[in-house]
VOGU-3710 file (C-alpha; in Angstrom, 3 decimals, decimal comma):
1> xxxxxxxxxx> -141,650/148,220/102,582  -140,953/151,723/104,254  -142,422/154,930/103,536  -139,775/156,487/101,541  -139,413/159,539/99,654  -137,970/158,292/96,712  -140,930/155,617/96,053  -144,181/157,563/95,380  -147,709/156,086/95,115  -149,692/156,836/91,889
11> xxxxxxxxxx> -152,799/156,042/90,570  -153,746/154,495/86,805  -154,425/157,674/83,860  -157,397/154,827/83,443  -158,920/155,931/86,746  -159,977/159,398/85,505  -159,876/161,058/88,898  -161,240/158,680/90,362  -161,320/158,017/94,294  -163,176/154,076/93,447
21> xxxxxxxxxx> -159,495/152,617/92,760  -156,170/151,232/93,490  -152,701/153,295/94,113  -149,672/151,564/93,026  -145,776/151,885/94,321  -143,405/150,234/92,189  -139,781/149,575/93,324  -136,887/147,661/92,181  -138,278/144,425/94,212  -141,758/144,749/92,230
31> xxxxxxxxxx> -144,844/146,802/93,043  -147,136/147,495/96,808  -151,069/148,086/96,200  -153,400/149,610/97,942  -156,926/150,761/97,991  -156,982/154,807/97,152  -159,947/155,182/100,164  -158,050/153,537/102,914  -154,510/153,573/102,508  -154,048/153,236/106,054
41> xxxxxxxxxx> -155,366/149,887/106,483  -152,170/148,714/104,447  -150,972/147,103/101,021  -150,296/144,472/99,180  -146,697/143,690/98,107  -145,961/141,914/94,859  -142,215/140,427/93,601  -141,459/141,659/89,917  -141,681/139,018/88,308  -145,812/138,665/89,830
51> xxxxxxxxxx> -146,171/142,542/88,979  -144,480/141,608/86,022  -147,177/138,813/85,284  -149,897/140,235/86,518  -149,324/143,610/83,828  -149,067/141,479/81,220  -152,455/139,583/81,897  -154,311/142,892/82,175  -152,633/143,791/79,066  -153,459/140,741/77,324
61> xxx> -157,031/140,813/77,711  -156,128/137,163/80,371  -157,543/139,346/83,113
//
């Protein structure tokens, strides 16, 4: 997906400032990942419904 103004990256509150983690942009189609020290080698993309999945693991304690 394009850069785009309206879709910002973030990081976790759980990462406490810090630069060891993962940014996340999510958008209607799901959610792009990518690491917070090298954003420029690219991202991950996930559908919803695997963001979707994947939240509820880490949430669950499955993960």
């Amino acid at each position: 997906m394009p850069e785009s103004p309206h879709l910002t990256w973030h990081k976790s509150s759980y990462s406490a400032g810090s630069q060891n983690c993962v940014e996340v942009r999510e958008h209607p189609g799901g959610a792009d990942v990518r690491d917070t020290q090298h954003p420029d080698l690219g991202h991950l993309s996930f559908t919803a419904s695997e963001w979707s999945a994947f939240l509820h693991a880490t949430r669950t304690g499955e993960l």
